[in-house]
C-alpha positions in Angstrom: -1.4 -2.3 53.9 0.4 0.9 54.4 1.0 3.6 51.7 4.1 2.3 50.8 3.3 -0.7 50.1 0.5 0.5 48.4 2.8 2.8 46.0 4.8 -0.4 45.2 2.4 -2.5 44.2 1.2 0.4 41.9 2.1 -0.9 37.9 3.9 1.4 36.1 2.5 3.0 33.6 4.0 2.7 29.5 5.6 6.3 28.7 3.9 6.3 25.0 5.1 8.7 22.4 3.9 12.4 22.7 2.5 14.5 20.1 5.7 16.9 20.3 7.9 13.9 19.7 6.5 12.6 17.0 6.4 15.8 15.8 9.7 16.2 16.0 10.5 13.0 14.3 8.7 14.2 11.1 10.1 17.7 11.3 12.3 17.2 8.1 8.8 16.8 6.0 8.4 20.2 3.7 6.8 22.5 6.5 4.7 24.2 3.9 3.4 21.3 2.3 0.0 19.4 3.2 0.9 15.4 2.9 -2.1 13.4 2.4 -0.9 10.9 0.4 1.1 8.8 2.5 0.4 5.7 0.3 2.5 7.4 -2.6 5.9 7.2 -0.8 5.5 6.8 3.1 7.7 8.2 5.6 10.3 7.9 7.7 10.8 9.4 11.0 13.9 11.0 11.6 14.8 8.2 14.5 15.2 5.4 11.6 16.9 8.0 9.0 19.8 8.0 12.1 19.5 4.5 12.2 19.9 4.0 8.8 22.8 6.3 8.3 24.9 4.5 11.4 24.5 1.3 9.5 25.3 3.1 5.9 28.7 4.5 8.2 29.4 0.9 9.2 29.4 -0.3 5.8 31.7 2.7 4.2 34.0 2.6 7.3 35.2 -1.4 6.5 32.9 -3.0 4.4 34.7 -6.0 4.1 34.7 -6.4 7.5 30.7 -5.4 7.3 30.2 -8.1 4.3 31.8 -11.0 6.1 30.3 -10.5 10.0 27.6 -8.0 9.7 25.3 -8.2 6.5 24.0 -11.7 6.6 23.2 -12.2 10.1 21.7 -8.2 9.8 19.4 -9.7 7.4 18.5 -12.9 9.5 17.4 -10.2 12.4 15.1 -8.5 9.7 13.4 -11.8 8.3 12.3 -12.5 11.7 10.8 -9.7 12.3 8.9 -9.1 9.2 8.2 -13.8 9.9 6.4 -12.4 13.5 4.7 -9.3 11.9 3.0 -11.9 9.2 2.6 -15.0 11.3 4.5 -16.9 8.8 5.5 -20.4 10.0 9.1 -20.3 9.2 12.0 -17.3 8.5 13.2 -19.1 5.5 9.7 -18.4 3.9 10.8 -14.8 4.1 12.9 -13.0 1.6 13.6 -9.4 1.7 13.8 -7.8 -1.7 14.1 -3.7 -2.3 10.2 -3.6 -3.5 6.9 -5.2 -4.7 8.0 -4.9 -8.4 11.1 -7.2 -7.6 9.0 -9.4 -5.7 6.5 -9.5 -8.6 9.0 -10.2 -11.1 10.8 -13.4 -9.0 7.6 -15.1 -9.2 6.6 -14.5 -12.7 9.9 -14.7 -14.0 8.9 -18.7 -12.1 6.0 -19.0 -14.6 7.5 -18.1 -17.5 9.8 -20.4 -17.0 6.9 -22.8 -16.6 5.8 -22.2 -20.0 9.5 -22.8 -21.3 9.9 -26.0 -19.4 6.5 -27.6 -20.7 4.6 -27.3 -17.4 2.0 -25.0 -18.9 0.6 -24.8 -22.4 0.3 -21.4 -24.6 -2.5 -20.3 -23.8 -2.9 -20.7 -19.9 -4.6 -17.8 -18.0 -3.2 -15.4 -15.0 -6.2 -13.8 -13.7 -6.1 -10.2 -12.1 -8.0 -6.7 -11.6 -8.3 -4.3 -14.0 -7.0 -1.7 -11.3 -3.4 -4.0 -10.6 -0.9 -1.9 -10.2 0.3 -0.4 -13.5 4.1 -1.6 -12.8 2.4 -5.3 -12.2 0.3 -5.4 -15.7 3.8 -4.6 -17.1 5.5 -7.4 -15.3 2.8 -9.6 -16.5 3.3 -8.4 -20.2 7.5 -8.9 -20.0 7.1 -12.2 -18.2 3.9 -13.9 -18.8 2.3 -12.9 -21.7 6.1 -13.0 -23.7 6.3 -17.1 -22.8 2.9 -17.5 -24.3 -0.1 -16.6 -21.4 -3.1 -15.1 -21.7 -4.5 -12.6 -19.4 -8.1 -12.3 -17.8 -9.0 -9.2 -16.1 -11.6 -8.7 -13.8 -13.6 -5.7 -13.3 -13.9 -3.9 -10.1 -17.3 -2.5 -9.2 -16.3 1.2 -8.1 -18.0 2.7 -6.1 -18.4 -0.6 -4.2 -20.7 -1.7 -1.3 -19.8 -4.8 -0.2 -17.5 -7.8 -0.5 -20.0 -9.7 -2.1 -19.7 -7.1 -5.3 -16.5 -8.1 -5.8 -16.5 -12.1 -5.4 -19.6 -12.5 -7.6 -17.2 -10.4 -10.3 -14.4 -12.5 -9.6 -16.1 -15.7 -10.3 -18.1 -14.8 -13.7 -14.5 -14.2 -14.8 -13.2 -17.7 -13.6 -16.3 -19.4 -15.0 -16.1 -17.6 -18.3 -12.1 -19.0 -18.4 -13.2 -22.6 -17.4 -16.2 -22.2 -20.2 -13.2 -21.2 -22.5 -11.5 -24.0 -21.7 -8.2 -22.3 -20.5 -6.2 -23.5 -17.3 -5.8 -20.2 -14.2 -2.0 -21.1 -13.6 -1.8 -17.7 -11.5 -4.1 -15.2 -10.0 -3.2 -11.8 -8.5 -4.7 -10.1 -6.0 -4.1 -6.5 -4.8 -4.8 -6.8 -0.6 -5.5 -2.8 -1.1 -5.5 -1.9 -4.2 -3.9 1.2 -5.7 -6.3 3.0 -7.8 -9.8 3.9 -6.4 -8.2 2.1 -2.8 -10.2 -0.9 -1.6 -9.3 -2.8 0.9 -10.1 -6.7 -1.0 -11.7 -9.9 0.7 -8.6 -11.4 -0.3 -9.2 -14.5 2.6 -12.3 -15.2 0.6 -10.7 -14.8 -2.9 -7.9 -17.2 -2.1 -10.5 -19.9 -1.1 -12.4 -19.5 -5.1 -8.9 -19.8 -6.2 -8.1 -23.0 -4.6 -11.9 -24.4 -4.8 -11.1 -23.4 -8.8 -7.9 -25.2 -8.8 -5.1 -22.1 -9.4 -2.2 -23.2 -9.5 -0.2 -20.0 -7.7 -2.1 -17.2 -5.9 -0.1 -14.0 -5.4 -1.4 -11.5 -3.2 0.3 -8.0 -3.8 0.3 -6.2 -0.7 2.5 -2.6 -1.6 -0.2 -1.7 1.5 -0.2 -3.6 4.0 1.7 -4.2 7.1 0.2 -1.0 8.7 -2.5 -0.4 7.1 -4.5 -4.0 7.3 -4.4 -6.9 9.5 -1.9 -9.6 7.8 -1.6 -13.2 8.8 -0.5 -15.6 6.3 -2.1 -18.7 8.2 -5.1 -17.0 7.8 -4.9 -15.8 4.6 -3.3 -19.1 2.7 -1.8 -17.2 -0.2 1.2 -18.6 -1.9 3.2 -15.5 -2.2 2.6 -12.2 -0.5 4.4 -8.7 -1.0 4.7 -5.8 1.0 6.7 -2.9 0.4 8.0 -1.5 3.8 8.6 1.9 3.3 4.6 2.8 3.0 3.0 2.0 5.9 5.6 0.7 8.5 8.1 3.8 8.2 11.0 1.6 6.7 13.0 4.2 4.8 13.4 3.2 0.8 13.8 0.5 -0.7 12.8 -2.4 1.8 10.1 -4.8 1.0 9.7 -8.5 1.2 8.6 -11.7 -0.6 6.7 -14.4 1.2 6.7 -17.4 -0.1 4.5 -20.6 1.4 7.0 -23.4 2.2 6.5 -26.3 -0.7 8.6 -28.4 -2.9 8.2 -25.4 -5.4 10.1 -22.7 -3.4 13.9 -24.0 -4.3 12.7 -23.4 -7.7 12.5 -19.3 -7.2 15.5 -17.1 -7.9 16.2 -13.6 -7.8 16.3 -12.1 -11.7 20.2 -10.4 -10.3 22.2 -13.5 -10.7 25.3 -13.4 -8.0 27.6 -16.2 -6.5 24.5 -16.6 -4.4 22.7 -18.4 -6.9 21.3 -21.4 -6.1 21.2 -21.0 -2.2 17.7 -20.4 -1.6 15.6 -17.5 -2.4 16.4 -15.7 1.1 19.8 -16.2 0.5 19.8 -14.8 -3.4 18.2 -11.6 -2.3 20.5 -10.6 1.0 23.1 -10.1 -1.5 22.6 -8.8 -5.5 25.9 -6.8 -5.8 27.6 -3.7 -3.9 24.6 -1.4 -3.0 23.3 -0.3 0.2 21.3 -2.6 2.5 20.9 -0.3 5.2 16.9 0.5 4.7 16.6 -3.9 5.1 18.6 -3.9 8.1 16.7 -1.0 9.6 13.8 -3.0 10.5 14.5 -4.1 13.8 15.3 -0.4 14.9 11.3 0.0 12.9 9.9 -1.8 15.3 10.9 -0.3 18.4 9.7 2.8 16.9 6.3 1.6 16.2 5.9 0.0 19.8 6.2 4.1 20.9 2.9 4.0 20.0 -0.1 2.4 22.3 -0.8 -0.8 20.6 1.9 -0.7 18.5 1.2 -1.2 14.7 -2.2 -2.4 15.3 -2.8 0.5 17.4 -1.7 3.1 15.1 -3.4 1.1 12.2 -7.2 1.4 13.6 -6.3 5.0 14.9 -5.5 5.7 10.8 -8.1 4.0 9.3 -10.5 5.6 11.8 -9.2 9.6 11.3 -9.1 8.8 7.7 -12.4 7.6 7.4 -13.6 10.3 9.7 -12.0 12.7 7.1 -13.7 11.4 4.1 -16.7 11.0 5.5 -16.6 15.2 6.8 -15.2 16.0 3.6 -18.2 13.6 1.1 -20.6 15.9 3.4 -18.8 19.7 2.4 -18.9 18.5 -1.2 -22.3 16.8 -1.3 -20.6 13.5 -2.5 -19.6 9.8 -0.6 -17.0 7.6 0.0 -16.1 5.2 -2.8 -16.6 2.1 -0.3 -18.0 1.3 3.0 -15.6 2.3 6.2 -15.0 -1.5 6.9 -14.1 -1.7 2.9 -11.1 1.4 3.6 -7.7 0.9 5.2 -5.8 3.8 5.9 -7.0 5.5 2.9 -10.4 6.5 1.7 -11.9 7.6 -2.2 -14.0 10.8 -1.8 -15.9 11.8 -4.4 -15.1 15.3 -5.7 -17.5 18.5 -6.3 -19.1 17.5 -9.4 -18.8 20.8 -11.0 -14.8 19.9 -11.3 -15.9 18.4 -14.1 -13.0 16.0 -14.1 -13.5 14.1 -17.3 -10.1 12.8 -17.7 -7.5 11.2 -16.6 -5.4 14.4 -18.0 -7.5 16.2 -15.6 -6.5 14.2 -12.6 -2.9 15.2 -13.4 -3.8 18.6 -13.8 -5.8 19.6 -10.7 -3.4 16.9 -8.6 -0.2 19.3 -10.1 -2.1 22.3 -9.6 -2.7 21.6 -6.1 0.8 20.7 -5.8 2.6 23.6 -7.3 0.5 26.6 -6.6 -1.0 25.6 -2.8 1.3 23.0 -1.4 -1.1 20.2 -1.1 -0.3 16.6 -2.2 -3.3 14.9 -2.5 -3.7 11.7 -5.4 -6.4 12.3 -8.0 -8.8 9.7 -9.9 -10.8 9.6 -12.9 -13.7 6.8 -12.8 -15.0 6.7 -16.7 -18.8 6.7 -16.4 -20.4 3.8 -17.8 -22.9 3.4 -20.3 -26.1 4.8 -19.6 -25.4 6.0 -16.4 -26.8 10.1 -15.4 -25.3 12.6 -13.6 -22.4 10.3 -12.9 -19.7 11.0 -10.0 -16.4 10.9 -12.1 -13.6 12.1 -10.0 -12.3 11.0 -6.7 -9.8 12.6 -3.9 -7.9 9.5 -2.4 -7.0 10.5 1.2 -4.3 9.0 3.3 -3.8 9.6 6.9 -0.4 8.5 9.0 0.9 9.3 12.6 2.2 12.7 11.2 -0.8 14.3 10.4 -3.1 16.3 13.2 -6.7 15.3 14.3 -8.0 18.6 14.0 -7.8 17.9 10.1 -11.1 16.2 11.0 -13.0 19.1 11.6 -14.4 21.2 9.1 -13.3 25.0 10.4 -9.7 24.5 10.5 -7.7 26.3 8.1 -5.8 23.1 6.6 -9.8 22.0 5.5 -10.8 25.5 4.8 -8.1 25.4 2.4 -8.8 22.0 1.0 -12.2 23.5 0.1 -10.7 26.5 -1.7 -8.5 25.4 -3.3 -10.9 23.4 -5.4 -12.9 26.0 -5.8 -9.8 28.3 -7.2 -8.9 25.3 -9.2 -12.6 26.1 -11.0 -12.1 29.7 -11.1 -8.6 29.5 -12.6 -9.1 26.7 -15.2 -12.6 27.5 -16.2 -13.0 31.1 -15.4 -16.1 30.5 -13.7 -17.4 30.9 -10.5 -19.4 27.5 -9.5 -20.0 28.9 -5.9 -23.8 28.1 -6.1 -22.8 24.2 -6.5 -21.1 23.7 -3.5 -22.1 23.4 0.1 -23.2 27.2 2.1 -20.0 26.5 4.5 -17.6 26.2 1.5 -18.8 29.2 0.0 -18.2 31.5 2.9 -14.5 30.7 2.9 -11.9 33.4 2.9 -9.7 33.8 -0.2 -6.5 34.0 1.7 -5.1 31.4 4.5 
């Protein structure tokens, strides 16, 4: 074979993204601010906010025009992508909806009606863990408890070392309701949770549910596409919710509602009532009024962004989890403390114990050494009190939850660079400046040799 026949047979290789583009397509983020918490708010690269605003410009420039031709097939493109990202069976299972708290509230707003309609009796249990998302217990309260339920809530172990932790806590608190004598009509299950983050054995916690006879499981997944693997064959849920704009760079607010395909799903509505009422759940939510759909109709555009990455999503999802972990694990070792879970129990995000000699004793403290860090040194980083429990010595109480995304740099993983330098200080000024003393014996040699200016 001569060379040139050689060269031709020669595959191309994929041009990936490069670091300087996607640092250019985060550019517009505060340059003098540290992000670490990317499961607060997400991102969006500057690519998708272009996107975005072409489709916004569509809309303004003949929106009747964009109403009639444009909107609902636009929305059609969107459920079948999110339908191949979840390996759902069938787009019309797929609704998208601007968050998880609408999402949320379309299903409970189904069980109160339950309740109302003589399906379920005063009384009747939705079971859930103490750490749901504070928005969701509130949901529960407006929706569930109103018509008459009663709620269980089952402790999380935290720190926790294994799956097995949490299923043997899940199912005390199902036997104790069957004991009782009162019917599960609905349990929900965080797929990360907020609040310390742990990523859940939610395949094996659907199965108790259905060997207990739930009547609805609801799996609330504000992370997830992105940060965990998601299959909805293999998960068996009933419904499942993702917000979009986390974890898969969707600008705000674009999430959607699965919903398994049964008898029971013509009986969901949207809680805006339009003319759409009536026409199936999908249909309800692709139009509640005259507001801007642009950040739903984005996501095709989001996934040619994502496949600029090598392995697309799942790619960047196991390069996260594993500079995130990486992180926490470097930074337990500085502070003399431990991750709040094992790595194969973290998803993009990790708990890291905090110095002890913080002291931080409440959940007032949390606020105050996360706003600290915010206003005085430009570093966003989520804060959490764990309440010691009874009995227990010398007890770890506060916790640094870390999140890592595309945008931030791998040298963040080694201890001697000045953004970790600084993470150091600045907890140790935090000391000096609330408490007006110097704790320098209490942390690590390497931390105590750090210079007081970056």
């Amino acid at each position: 074979m001569n060379s040139t026949s050689a060269s031709a047979a020669v595959t191309p290789q994929p041009l990936f993204i490069t670091p300087p583009e996607v640092f250019s397509e985060f550019s517009h983020h505060h340059p003098s601010v540290a992000r670490i918490n990317n499961g607060g708010f997400g991102c969006c690269p500057s690519s998708l906010i272009s996107s975005q605003r072409q489709i916004q410009l569509q809309w303004l420039r003949q929106p009747d025009e964009f109403f009639f031709n444009q909107l609902q097939p636009g929305m059609l493109r969107s459920r079948n992508v999110i339908k191949e990202l979840i390996n759902a069976d069938h787009v019309d299972e797929v609704s998208i909806v601007d968050n998880a708290s609408t999402a949320i509230s379309i299903v409970l707003q189904h069980m109160a009606w339950g309740f109302a309609e003589g399906k379920f009796r005063s009384g009747d249990a939705t079971v859930m863990f103490h750490c749901t998302y504070g928005a969701v217990k509130k949901s529960v309260e407006a929706y569930f408890v109103r018509a008459g339920g009663y709620v269980i809530e089952v402790p999380l172990p935290f720190p926790v070392n294994s799956d097995d932790e949490i299923l043997q806590e899940f199912r005390q608190a199902l036997e104790k309701a069957k004991q009782s004598g009162r019917s599960v009509r609905l349990a929900i299950i965080d797929h990360v949770t907020f609040m310390p983050t742990v990523v859940m054995p939610v395949k094996q916690l659907v199965s108790i549910c259905r060997e207990a006879g739930i009547d609805h499981i609801f799996i609330d997944a504000a992370h997830g596409i992105g940060c965990v693997d998601v299959d909805m064959k293999q998960i068996g849920a009933d419904f499942y919710t993702k917000n979009l704009h986390k974890w898969l760079f969707c600008p705000p607010s674009a999430a959607f509602l699965y919903c398994r395909k049964s008898n029971e799903i013509s009986a969901l509505h949207h809680p805006v009532v339009t003319h759409q009422y009536g026409n199936g759940l999908a249909t309800e939510s692709s139009w509640i009024g005259t507001r801007d759909y642009s950040a739903q109709l984005v996501v095709p555009k989001v996934l040619e962004f994502v496949n600029r990455f090598e392995g697309g999503i799942d790619g960047i999802k196991r390069r996260n989890h594993d500079a995130v972990v990486g992180m926490g694990e470097m930074l337990g070792k500085a502070w003399g403390t431990h991750l709040g879970c094992p790595p194969h129990m973290c998803s993009s995000m990790v708990m890291v114990g905090l110095p002890a000699c913080l002291q931080v004793s409440s959940d007032q403290d949390t606020l105050k050494l996360r706003t600290y860090l915010r206003d005085k040194f430009g570093v966003e980083v989520a804060i959490y009190y764990r309440p010691p429990k009874d009995g227990e010595v010398g007890p770890l109480t506060g916790y640094a939850r870390i999140s890592y995304q595309v945008y931030n740099k791998i040298k963040l993983l080694e201890l001697d660079t000045d953004t970790e330098k600084l993470l150091l200080l600045l907890l140790l000024l935090w000391i000096i400046d609330i408490t007006g003393k110097k704790y320098l014996s209490l942390l690590q040699p390497k931390a105590t040799t750090l210079p007081l200016s970056h």
